[in-house]
Residue, then its C-alpha position, 0 to 999 in steps of 0.5 A: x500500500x505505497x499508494x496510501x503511504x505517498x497520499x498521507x505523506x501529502x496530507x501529513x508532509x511533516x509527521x508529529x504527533x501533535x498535529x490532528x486530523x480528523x476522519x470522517x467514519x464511514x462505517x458502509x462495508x460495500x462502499x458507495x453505490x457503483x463505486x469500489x470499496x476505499x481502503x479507509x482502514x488503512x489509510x486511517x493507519x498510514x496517517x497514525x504513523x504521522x500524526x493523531x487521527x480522530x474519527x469524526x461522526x459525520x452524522x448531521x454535519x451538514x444540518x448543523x452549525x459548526x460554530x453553534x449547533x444550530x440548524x442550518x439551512x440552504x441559500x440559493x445556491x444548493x453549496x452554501x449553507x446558513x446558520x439560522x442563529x440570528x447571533x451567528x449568521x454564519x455561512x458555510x460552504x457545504x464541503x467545508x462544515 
């Protein structure tokens, strides 16, 4: 698995345990519909070796406010999403929530 090695290498240029990273955990054993299985596992192992990886529960993370948990809810364009807070205000692109 060279390929997974070089691909967490340029995620992680530099390893140190004090860097994060977050994976979502996708937990399908037949992957995607039409779409091979990724090898999640061990990309998830290649990057422990340079950094700490926190497994991220992915559920809601397009219905809710990073910055304050409320609702969010979509704006003309169906990519960017805004938090209903009337504090927060924010604006997220749906990719980077």
């Amino acid at each position: 698995f060279k390929a997974l090695g070089y691909v967490a290498a340029r995620v992680v240029p530099v390893p140190d345990d004090s860097t994060l990273v977050g994976v979502g955990e996708f937990n399908n054993p037949r992957g995607l519909r039409g779409n091979a299985v990724p090898p999640l596992k061990g990309f998830e192992k290649e990057l422990s070796r340079r950094a700490t990886v926190r497994l991220i529960d992915e559920y809601f993370t397009s219905k809710k406010c990073f910055a304050c948990h409320s609702d969010l809810a979509e704006t003309e364009s169906r990519n960017v999403l805004h938090c209903t807070n009337s504090t927060c205000r924010m604006y997220w692109d749906r990719d980077e929530n």
